[in-house]
NULO-451761 format. One line per 3 residues: their letters; for each residue x, y, z of C-alpha. Coordinates in Angstrom, 2 decimals. Each point is the difference from the previous one (the first is absolute). Layout:
BEGIN
a) X/Y/Z; ...
***
This chain:
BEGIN
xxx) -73.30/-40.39/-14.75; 1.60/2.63/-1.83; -1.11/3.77/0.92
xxx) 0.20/0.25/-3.95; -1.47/-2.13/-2.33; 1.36/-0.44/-3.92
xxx) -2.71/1.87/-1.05; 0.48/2.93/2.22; 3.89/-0.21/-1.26
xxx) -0.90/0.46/-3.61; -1.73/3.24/1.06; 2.61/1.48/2.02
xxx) 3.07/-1.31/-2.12; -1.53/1.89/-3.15; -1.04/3.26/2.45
xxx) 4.30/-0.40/0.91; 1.00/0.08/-3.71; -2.02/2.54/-1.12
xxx) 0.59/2.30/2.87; 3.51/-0.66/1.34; 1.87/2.65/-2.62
xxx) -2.83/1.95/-0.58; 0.44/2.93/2.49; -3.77/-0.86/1.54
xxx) 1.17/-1.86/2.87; 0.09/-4.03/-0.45; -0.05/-0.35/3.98
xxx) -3.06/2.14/-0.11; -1.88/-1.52/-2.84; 0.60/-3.40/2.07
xxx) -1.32/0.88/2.87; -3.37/1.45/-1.04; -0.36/-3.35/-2.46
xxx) 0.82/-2.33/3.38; -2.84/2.06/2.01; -2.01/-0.19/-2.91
xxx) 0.29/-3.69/-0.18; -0.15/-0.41/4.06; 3.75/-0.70/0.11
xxx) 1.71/1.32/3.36; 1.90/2.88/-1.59; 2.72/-0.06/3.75
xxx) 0.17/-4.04/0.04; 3.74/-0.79/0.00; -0.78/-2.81/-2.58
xxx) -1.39/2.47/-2.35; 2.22/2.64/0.16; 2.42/-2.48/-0.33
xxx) -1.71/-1.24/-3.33; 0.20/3.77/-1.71; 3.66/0.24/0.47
xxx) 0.42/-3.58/-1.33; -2.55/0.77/-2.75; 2.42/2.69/-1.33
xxx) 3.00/-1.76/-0.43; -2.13/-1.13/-3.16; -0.04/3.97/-1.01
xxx) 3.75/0.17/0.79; 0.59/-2.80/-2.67; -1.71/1.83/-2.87
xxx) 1.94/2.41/0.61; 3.20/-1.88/-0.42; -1.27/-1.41/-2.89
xxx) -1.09/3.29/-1.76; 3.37/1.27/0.65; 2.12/-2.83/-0.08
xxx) 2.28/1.66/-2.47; 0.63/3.65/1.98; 0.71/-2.73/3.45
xxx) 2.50/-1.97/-1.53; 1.86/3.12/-1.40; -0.11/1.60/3.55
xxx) 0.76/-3.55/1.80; 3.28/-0.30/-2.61; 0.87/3.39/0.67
xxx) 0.09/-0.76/3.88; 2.02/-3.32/-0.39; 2.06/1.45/-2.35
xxx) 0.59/2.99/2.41; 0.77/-1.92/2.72; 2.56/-1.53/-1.66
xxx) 1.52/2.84/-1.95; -0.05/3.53/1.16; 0.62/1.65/-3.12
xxx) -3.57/-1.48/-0.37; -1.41/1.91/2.81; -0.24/3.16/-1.52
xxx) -3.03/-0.91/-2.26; -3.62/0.82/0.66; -1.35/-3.26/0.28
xxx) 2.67/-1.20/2.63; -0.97/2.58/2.18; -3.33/-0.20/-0.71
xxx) -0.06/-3.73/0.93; 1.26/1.37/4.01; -2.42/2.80/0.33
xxx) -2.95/-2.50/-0.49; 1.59/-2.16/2.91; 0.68/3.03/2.20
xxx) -3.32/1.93/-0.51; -1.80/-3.81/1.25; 1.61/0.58/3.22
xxx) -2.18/2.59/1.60; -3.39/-2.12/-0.89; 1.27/-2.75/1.47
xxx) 1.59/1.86/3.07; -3.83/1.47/0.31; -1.58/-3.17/-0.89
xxx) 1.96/-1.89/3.21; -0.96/2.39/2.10; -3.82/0.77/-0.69
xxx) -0.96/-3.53/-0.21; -2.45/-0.16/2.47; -1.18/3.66/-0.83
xxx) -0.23/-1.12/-3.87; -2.32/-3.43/0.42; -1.75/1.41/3.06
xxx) -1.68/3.93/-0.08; 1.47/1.42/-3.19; -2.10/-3.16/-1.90
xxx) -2.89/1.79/0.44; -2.51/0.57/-3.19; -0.33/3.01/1.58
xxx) 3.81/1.38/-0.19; 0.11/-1.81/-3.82; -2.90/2.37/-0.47
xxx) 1.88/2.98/1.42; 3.06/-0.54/-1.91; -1.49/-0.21/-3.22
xxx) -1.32/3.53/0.06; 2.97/1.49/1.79; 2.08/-2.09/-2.57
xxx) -1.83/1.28/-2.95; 0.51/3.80/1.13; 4.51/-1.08/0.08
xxx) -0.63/-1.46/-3.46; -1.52/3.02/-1.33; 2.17/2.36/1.38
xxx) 3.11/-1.95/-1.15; -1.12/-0.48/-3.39; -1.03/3.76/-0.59
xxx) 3.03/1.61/1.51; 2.40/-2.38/-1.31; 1.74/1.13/-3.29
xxx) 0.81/-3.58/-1.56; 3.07/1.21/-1.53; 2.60/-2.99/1.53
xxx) -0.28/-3.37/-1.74; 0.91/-3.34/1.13; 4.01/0.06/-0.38
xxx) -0.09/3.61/1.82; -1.37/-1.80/3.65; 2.86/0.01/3.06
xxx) 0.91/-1.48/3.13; -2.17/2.90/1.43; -3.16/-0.84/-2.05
xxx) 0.35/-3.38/1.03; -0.39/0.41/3.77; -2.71/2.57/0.02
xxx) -2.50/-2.05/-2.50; 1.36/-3.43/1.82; -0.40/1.41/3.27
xxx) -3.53/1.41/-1.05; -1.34/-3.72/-0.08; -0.33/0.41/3.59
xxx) -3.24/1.89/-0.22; -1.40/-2.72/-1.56; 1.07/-2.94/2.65
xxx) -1.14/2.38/3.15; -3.19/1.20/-2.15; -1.69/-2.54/-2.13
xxx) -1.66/1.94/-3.04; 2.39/2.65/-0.38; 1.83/-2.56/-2.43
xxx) 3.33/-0.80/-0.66; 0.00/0.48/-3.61; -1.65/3.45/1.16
xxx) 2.45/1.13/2.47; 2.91/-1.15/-2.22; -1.45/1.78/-3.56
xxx) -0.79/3.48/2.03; 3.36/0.05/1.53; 1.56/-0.60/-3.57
xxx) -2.47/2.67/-1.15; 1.29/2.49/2.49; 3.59/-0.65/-0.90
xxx) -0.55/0.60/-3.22; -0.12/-3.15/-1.46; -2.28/-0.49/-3.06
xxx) -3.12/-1.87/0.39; 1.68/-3.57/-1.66; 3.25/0.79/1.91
xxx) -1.88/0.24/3.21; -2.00/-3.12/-0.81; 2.83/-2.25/-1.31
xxx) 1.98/1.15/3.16; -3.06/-1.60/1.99; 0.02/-3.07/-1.26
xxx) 3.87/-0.62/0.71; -0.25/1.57/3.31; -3.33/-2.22/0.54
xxx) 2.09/-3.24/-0.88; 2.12/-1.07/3.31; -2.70/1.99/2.09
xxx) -3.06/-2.31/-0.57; 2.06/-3.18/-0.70; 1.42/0.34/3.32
xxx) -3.72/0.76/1.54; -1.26/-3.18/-1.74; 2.29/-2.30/0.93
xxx) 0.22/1.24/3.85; -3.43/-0.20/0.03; -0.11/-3.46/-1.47
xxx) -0.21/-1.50/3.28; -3.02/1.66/1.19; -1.97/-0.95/-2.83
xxx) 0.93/-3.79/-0.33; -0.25/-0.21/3.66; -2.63/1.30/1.40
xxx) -3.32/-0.49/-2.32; 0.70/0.64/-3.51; 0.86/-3.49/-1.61
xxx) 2.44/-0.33/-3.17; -2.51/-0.61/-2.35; -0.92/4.04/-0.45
xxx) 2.61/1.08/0.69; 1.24/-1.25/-2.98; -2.95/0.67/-2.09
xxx) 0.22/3.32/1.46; 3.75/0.79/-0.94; -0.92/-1.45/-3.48
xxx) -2.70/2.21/-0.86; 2.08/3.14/1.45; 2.73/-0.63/-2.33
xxx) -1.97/-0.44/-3.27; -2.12/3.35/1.26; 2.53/1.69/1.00
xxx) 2.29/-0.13/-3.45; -3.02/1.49/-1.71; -0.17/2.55/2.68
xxx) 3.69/0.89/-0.41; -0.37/0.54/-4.04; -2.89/1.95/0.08
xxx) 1.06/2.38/2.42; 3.56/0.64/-1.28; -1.57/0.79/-3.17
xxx) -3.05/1.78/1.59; 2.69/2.37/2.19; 1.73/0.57/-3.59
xxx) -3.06/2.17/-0.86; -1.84/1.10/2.78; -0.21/1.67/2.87
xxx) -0.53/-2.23/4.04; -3.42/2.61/0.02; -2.26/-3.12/-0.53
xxx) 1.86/-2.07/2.68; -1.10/2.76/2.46; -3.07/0.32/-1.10
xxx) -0.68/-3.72/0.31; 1.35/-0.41/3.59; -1.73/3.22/1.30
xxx) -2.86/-2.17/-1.53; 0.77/-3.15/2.18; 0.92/1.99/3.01
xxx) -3.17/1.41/0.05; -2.51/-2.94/-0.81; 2.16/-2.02/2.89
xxx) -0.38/2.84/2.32; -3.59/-0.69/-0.80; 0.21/-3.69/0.29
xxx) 1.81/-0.02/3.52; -2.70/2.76/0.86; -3.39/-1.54/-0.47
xxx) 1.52/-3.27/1.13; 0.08/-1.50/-3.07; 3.86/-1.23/0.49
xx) 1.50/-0.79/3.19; 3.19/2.20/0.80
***
């Protein structure tokens, strides 16, 4: 039998679209609704399920910005081909999202065992979404906001790639989290940094999903949710994306601390009275 039933995928595929590009930690918000539904958070099968579940996240993203993709995917070929054609923004652009997915997946190799194994605890998640919260604070109060979308480098690229790595070795510091602070801190304003984390977020999790694909079709989670699963993360998930691009247009991340101190907390509190299992 499946470890995951269809029901149980409708439940976690909509927790994956609302949280994946919110910067609350999807990994996190998976894990504590697993426990809470007596799903082994550190079975293979399942952790193989939430990276499958968010290539359906991944495609509402390339469907919300299907228009800003092709013109950087043209730009590339037509680079490539002509190098008058290199010296435009969106050429390079296209290259710094490929290089700044090298160090997560470097990282990713490597801390396999450590990444499905200790650091899956619901007690690190817990950790990392306070100590997360106190980076995204920090980031967007000293940030100035004063460089906009067509100001980002080669530079900014690395640093908020390479910043996804606090979310793969710490599940509930967040990706989206890690990616829109280091923005913030480079000066980025708030929908700069959060555009820039969805194109930086694209080859990343599409690459988890489908090396994880494996695990999750072969060892206990059958096709049926996962497909259920991806669907419901993709519908979620493009709502997700609108709201917050237009929520980041006028506010401040103050809430989105707020909340996960929130979480971090109550699943301190869970793991502590023995509510959840860690």
């Amino acid at each position: 039998m499946s470890v995951i039933n269809v029901g149980q995928a409708v439940v976690l595929g909509a927790v994956e679209g609302v949280t994946e590009f919110l910067p609350v930690s999807s990994t996190g918000h998976l894990k504590i609704a697993e426990g809470l539904m007596g799903i082994p958070v550190d079975d293979h099968a399942v952790v193989g399920f939430s990276a499958v579940i968010q290539v359906g996240a991944i495609a509402a993203v390339l469907v919300y910005f299907f228009k800003d993709i092709v013109r950087i995917v043209s730009a590339w070929g037509r680079g490539l081909r002509d190098r008058e054609e290199r010296y435009h923004h969106d050429y390079k652009f296209a290259w710094w999202v490929i290089y700044a997915t090298i160090p997560i997946v470097l990282v990713g190799l490597a801390a396999e065992p450590l990444i499905q194994g200790p650091l899956a605890s619901l007690w690190v998640v817990a950790g990392s979404l306070i100590a997360g919260s106190g980076v995204m604070w920090a980031a967007d109060r000293l940030g100035r906001h004063k460089r906009g979308e067509d100001d980002t480098s080669f530079k900014d690229a690395m640093l908020v790639g390479s910043s996804q790595i606090l979310a793969l070795l710490f599940p509930g510091f967040s990706r989206s989290g890690a990616t829109m602070s280091t923005a913030l801190m480079l000066d980025l304003d708030r929908v700069a940094a959060t555009r820039l984390s969805f194109f930086l977020g694209i080859p990343a999790l599409t690459g988890a999903g489908l090396y994880e694909l494996k695990d999750a079709l072969g060892t206990g989670v059958g096709a049926a949710p996962l497909a259920v699963g991806t669907l419901v993360s993709f519908v979620v998930a493009y709502g997700s994306i609108a709201w917050l691009l237009k929520f980041v247009a006028k506010h401040s991340f103050n809430a989105f601390v707020i909340y996960r101190i929130a979480v971090g907390v109550l699943l301190f509190g869970l793991l502590g009275t023995g509510v959840l299992n860690s």
